[in-house]
C-alpha positions as CSV (number, residue, x, y, z in Angstrom):
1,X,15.2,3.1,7.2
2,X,16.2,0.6,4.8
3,X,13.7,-0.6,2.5
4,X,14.2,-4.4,1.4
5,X,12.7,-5.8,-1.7
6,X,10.5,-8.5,0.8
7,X,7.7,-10.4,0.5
8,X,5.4,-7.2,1.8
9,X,7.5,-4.8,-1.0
10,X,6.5,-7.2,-3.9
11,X,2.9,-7.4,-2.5
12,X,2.5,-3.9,-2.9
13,X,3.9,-3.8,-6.1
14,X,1.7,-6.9,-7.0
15,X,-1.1,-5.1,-5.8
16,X,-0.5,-1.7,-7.1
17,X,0.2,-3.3,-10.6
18,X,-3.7,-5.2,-10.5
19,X,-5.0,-1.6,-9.8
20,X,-3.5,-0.1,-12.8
21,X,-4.4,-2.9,-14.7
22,X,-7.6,-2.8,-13.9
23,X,-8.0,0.5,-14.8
24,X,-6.4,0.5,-17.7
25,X,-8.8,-2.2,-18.8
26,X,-11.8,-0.5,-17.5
27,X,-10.7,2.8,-19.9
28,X,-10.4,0.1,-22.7
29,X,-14.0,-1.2,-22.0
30,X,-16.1,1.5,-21.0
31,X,-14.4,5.0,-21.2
32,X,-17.2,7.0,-19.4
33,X,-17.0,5.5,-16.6
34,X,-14.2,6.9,-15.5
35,X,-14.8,10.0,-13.9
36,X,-12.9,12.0,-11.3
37,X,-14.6,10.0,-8.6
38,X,-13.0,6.8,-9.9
39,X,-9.7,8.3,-10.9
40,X,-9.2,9.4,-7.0
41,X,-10.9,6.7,-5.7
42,X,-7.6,4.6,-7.6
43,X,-5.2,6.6,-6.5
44,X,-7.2,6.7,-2.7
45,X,-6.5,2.6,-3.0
46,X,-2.7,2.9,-4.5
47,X,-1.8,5.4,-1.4
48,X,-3.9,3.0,1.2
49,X,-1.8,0.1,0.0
50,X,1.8,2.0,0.0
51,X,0.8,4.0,3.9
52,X,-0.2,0.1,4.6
53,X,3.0,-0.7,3.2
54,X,5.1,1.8,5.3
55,X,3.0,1.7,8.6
56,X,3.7,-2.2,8.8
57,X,7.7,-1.0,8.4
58,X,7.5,0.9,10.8
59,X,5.4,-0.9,13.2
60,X,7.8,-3.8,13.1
61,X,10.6,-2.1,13.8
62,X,8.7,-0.6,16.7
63,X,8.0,-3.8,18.4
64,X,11.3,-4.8,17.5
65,X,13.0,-1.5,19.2
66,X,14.0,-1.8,22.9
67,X,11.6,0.8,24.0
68,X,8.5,-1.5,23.1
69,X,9.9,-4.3,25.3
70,X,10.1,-2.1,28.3
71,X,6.8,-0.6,28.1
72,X,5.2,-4.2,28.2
73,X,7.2,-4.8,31.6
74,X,5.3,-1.9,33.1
């Protein structure tokens, strides 16, 4: 699979980037309130956002697969 530097890619990347700085500001602001909780609850957002990333991939190139059509015919 061939990953192309789209408009999906560079949301991600858009996306992922906010988080961290986000965070990054939040650690600036109010150090204690990051905790363990919020440190995996960042990195449980990045990895929703990249599995979003690589289940639409795949997805399209599902529908776009020959197999996909036939199943609709049946």
């Amino acid at each position: 699979m061939k990953i192309t530097f789209g408009r999906k890619f560079l949301g991600c990347c858009i996306a992922t980037v906010l988080l961290f700085i986000i965070f990054v500001w939040t650690i600036l602001i109010v150090p204690q309130a990051i905790t363990a909780g919020v440190v995996i609850a960042y990195g449980g957002f990045v990895l929703t956002i990249w599995f979003a990333y690589i289940g639409g991939n795949v997805w399209s190139k599902w529908v776009k697969s020959k197999y996909f059509r036939g199943e609709l015919n049946e």
